[in-house]
N, C-alpha and C positions, 0 to 999 in steps of 0.2 A: 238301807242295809247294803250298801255299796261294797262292805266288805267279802260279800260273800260272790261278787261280781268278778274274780278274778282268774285266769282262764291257764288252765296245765298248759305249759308250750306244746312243737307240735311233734317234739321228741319223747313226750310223756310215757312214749309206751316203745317197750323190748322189744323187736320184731323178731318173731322168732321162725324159725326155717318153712317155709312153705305158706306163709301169711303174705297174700299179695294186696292186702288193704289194713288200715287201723281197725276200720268196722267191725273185721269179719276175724279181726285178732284177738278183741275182745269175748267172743264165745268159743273160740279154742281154748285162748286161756280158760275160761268160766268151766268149760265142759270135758276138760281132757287133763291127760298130764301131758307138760311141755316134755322138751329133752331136755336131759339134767345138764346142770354145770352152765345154766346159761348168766350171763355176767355182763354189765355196762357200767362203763363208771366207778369202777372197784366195786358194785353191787352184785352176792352172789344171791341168789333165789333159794330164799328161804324153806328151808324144809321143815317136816309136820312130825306129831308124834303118829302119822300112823304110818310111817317108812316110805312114804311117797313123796318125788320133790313137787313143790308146791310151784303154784305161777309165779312167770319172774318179775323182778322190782320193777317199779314204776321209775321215770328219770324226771321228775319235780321241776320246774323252776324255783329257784329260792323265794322268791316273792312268794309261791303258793304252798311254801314247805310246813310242814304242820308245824304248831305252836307247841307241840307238847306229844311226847309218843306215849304216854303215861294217862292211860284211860281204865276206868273197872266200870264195868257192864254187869246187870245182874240179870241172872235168869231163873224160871222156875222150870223142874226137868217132866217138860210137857212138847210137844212136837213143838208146838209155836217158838221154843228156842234155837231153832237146827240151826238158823240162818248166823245167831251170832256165836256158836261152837263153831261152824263149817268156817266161817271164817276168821278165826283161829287156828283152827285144826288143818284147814287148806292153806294157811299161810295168806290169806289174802290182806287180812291186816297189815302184817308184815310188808306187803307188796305196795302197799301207801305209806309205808314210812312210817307203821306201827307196832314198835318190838316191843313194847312192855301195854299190850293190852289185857287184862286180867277180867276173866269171866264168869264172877262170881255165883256159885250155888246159892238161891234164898231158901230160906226153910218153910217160909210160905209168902203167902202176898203181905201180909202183916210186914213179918219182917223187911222187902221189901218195900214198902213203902216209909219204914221206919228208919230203916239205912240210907235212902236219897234225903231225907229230913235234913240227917248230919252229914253227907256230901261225903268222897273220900278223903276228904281233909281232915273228918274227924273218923274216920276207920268207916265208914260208910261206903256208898255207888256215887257212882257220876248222872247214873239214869241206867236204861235196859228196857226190856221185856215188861210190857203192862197190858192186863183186860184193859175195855172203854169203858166208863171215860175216865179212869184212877187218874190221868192225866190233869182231869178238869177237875178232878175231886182235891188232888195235890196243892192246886193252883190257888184254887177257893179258898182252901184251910179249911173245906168240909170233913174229911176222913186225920186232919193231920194232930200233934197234939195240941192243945190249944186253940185251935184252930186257926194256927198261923199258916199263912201265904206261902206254897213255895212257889212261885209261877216253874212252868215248865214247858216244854217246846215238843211236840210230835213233830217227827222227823221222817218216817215213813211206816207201812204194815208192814209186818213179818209173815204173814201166811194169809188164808185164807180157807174155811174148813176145817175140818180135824179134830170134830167133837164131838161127841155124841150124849143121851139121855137112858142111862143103864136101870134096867130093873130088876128086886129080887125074886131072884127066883119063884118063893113061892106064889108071886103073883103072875106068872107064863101061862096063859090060854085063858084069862082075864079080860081080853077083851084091853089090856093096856097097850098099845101099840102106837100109829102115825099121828092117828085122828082120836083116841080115845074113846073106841068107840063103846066100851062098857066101863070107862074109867070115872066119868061120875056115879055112878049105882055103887061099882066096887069103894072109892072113895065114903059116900055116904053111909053103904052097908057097915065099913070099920069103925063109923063113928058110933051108929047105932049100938055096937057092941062094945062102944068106953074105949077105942081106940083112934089114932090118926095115921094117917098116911103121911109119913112122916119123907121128904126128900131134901139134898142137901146140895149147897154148891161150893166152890173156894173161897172167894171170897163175896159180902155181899157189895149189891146195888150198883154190877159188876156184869161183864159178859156169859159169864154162866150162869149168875141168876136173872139174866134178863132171856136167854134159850131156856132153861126149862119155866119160866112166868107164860113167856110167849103160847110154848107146846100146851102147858096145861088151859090158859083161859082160848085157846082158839076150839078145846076140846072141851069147853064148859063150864072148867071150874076153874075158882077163885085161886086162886092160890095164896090169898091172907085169909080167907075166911073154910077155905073145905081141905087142905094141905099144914101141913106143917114146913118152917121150911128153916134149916138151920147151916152152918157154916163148917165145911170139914177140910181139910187140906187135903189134896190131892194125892199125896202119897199113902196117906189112913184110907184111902179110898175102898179097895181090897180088904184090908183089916176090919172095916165097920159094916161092911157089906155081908162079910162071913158072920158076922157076931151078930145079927138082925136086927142090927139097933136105926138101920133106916132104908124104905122101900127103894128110893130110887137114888140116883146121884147124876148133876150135871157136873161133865170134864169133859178134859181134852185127853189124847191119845198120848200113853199107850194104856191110860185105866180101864176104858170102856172094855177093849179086847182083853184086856186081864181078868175083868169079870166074868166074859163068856170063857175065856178057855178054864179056868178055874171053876168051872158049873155051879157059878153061884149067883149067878143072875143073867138078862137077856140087854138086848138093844132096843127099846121101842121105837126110837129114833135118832139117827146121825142128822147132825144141825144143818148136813149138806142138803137133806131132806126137805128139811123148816126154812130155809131159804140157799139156795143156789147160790158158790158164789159171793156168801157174806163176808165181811170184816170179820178178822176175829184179832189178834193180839196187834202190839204196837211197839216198835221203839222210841220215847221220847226220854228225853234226859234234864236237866236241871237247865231254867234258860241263861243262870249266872254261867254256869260253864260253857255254854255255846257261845254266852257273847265275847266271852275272855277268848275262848280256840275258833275263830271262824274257818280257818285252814282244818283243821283236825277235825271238826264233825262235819264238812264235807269228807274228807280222807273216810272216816266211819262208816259214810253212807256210802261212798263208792266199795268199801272194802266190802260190806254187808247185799247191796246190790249184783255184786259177782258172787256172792254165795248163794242169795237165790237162786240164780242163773243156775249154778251148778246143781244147785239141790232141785230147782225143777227138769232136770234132766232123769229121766228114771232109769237111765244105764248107770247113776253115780247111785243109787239107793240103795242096793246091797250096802256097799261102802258107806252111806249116810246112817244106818243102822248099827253098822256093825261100831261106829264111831261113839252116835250118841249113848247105846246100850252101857257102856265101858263103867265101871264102878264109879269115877269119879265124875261122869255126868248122872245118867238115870238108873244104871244100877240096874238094868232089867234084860232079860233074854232077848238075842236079837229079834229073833220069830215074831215077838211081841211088835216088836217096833216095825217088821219089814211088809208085813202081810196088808195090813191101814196105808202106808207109803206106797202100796202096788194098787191101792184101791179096792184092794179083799176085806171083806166084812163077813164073817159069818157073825151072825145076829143073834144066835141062839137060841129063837123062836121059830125055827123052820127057813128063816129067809138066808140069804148070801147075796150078797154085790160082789161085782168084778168090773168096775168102772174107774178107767182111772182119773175121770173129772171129779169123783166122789173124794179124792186124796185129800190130804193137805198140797197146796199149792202155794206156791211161792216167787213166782216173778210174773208168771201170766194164768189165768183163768179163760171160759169163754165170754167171761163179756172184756175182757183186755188188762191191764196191768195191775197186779197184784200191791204189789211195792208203791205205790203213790198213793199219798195220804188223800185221799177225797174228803174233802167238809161237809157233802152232804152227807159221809156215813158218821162223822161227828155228830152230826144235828141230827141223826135216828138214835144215835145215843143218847143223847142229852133230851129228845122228845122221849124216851122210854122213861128216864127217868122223871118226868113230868108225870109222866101213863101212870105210874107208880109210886105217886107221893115221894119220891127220893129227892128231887130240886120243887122249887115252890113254880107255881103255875107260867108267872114274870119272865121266867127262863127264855124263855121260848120270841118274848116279846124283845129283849137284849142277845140271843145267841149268835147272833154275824159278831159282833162286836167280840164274845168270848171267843168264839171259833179263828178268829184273826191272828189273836194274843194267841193262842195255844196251836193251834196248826201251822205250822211252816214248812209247806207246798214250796213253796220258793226255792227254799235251799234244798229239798229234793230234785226242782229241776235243775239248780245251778250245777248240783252235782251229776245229775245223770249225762246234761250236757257236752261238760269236759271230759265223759268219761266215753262221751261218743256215740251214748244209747241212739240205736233207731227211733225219730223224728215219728215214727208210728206206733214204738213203745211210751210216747212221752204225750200223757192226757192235756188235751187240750184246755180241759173244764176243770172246775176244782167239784163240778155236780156231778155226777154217774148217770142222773138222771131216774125217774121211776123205778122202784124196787118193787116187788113181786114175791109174797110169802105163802106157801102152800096151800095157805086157806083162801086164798084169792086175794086177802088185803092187801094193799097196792099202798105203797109210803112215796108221797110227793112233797121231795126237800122244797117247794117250792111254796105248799102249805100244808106243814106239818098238824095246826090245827084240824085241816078236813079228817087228818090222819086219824088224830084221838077221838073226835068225834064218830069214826067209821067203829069204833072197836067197841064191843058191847060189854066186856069186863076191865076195869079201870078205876082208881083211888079218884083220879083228878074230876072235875065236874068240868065237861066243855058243852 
C-alpha cells in the first residue's frame, strides 16, 4: 500500500501570526478562529455557513493533491455525526483541498446502508457514519441485498460515548435502573399479565442493540427470551415513546434527553455507565473508492481529525450545537444538543451528572485517542455478535484475517502523521488492551473465547 506512503511537504501548513511551530499550529487552527483574509498561493481560507472564517488552506504538494474534491459522506442526525458536519461547516474540508464534499442526511441506517450499495456513481454515498460492525456486515454481504460483497475500509472512530438506554415513564421507581435491580420481576410480572416489555433500537445486530443486550443480560434477563426487542429509527424515537407502543429505546443523543425533558420517560442508563470510554460510531467508506483516491481519503481523514480536535474542545460547544441543531442537520432545539455536549444529564429518575468525561468525546478520552481505529474494539464487536447468534461461532477462529481486510489503522497513521499529530496522540498498538464493563466482565482481545465463556446469558455454546 505504498500509495498511501506519501508525505505533505514541509510547506503544507499556513503559518499563521503567532504560531512559532508546525505542532502547535495545528491546534490553533483545530481550536480557534485564525485571522481572516489569510491567503498562500492564491488560496483564500475558506469560509462556513455559520459566518466565521474557517482555518486556512493547506499548501499540498502536487504528488499528494487529492485525486478528486468530489466526496458525499452520509450521516445519521445523532451526536456521532458532529465530526463530519464540523468539518464542513468549519471549512476543514475545504482546507485539504476539499470544495465539493457533500454530507448527506440518511433517513435511517437502512437507507444508509442501501445508498453505499449503489456508490455515488449511482445517486448513492461514498461511505460515512456507521454503528459496528455494519462495516463487516457490508463486507460479508450479510445485511446487503443479495448478499453481495461490498468490501469496505474503517478509516477511523468518530466519537466515543453519547448514548444512552431511555425508559417509559410509566415504569420510574421500578426498580429499572444501572443494574436492574427489580427489572426481571417487573419484566416477568408484564408477561404474567399477557404482556412484554417490549424495547427498541436503530438498527439490528448493531451498536445499540448490542448496549441495551449487554444492560439487560448483565441484569438478568434474556433479552430473546424475557424482552421483546424491535427496530425504530431514531428520529420516531420521541414519537413512539409518547404513543406507549415500547418500554424502553436504545440511542444516541440528542433522543435520550428529548425523552426526559418531554416527561415522557427516564434514563436508566448512559452507555458511558455500561462501559467507560467505549467505541461507538465509525467512518469507513467503500474500499473501491479508497483504492482509486489514496490522496483524498487521507485529505478526509486529516480534514475530520481536526474536527474532532475542535469539537473536543468544550469552549467550541455552544457553537457545535448551535450548528448541528440547524433544520437542515437535526432539526432540534439547541438546549437539547448543548446540555449531553457539557456533560449534563438530568436522568429523570432523581439522578443528574455534571461530568464532562460522561460527554461524547471525540479526539481524546481517559484512556487516550478517540480517533484511531483499534482492532481489538473490532473483535469485541464481532465477538458480540458470536455472544448473540448474529455471525456463526468460526468467526471468531478467522477474525485477524477479517479485521485486516476491513480495518485500515495504517492509513489513519499515514494521515495523522503528515498532519503532524503528537507522536503521543498516535497509538502505538492496534489492541487497547483489557476492557472493563460495569458488571466486572473484563474482554481480553487476546482471548475472546475466555470472554463468552465468562458471560452467563448468551445464544452461542462455548
Amino acid at each position: 500500500m505504498d500509495r498511501f506512503s506519501s508525505r505533505v511537504s514541509r510547506r503544507k501548513f499556513l503559518l499563521t501570526a503567532g504560531a512559532t511551530a508546525a505542532s502547535s499550529l495545528l491546534l490553533k487552527g483545530c481550536l480557534g478562529n485564525p485571522p481572516e483574509n489569510l491567503t498562500q498561493g492564491g488560496n483564500t481560507a475558506p469560509t462556513n455557513t455559520t459566518g466565521n472564517t474557517a482555518v486556512p488552506v493547506v499548501n499540498v504538494n502536487p504528488g499528494a493533491a487529492p485525486e478528486t474534491t468530489r466526496v458525499k459522506l452520509g450521516y445519521l442526525p445523532i451526536v456521532e455525526a458532529a465530526p463530519l458536519i464540523i468539518a464542513k461547516e468549519k471549512g476543514f474540508f475545504a482546507r485539504h483541498g476539499l470544495n465539493d464534499v457533500e454530507v448527506s442526511k440518511q433517513a435511517n441506517w437502512g437507507a444508509a446502508r442501501d445508498n453505499v450499495e449503489i456508490g455515488s456513481q449511482g445517486g448513492g454515498i461514498d461511505g460515512g457514519q456507521w454503528q459496528m460492525p455494519m462495516p463487516y456486515l457490508i463486507s460479508e454481504g450479510k445485511i446487503t441485498k443479495g448478499n453481495v460483497k461490498i468490501p469496505m475500509y474503517i478509516l477511523c472512530q468518530l466519537n466515543t460515548q453519547g448514548n444512552g438506554i431511555a425508559i417509559a415513564e410509566q415504569h420510574r421507581g421500578k426498580g429499572v435502573d444501572l443494574k436492574l435491580a427489580q427489572g426481571k420481576s417487573l419484566m416477568g410480572g408484564l408477561k404474567s399479565q399477557g404482556k412484554t416489555f417490549t424495547a427498541a433500537y436503530t438498527f439490528p445486530q448493531v451498536n445499540q442493540d448490542f448496549w441495551i443486550r449487554y444492560w439487560l443480560a448483565a441484569g438478568g434477563v434474556d433479552p430473546d427470551a424475557d424482552v421483546k426487542l424491535l427496530t425504530v429509527p431514531a428520529a420516531q424515537t420521541v414519537a413512539n415513546m409518547k404513543t406507549g407502543t415500547m418500554d424502553a429505546f436504545s440511542t444516541g443523543d440528542p433522543w435520550p434527553y428529548r425523552i426526559v425533558a418531554d416527561k415522557i420517560g427516564f434514563l436508566a442508563a448512559l452507555t458511558a455507565e455500561i462501559w467507560k470510554a467505549h467505541p461507538e460510531e465509525y467512518l469507513a467508506m467503500r474500499k473501491d473508492w479508497v483504492d482509486k483516491h489514496p490522496n483524498t481519503t487521507k485529505a478526509i481523514l486529516k480534514a475530520v481529525m481536526e474536527a474532532q480536535q475542535w469539537c473536543d474542545d468544550f469552549n467550541n460547544r455552544p457553537e457545535m450545537a448551535r450548528i448541528l441543531s440547524g433544520r437542515q442537520y437535526f432539526n432540534v432545539a439547541e438546549q437539547v444538543l448543548l446540555e449531553p455536549f457539557m456533560g449534563k444529564y438530568t436522568l429523570g429518575d432523581g439522578r443528574t451528572i455534571d461530568d464532562k468525561s460522561m460527554a461524547s468525546l471525540y479526539w481524546k478520552d481517559e484512556k487516550g485517542n478517540v480517533s484511531y481505529p483499534y482492532k481489538s474494539h473490532d473483535l469485541w464487536f464481532l465477538t458480540e455478535s458470536v455472544r448473540w447468534g448474529f455471525l456463526p461461532p468460526d468467526t471468531l477462529d478467522n477474525a485477524k484475517a477479517m479485521i485486516d481486510k476491513v480495518n485500515r489503522e495504517d492509513i489513519w497513521r499515514e494521515a495523522a502523521k503528515e498532519l503532524n499529530i503528537a507522536a503521543a496522540d498516535i497509538p502505538t498498538s492496534t489492541s487497547r488492551g483489557v476492557e472493563t464493563f460495569f458488571d466486572g466482565i473484563t474482554f481480553d482481545p487476546e482471548n475472546p473465547k475466555a470472554y463468552l465463556k465468562s458471560l452467563k446469558i448468551k445464544k452461542v455454546s462455548v
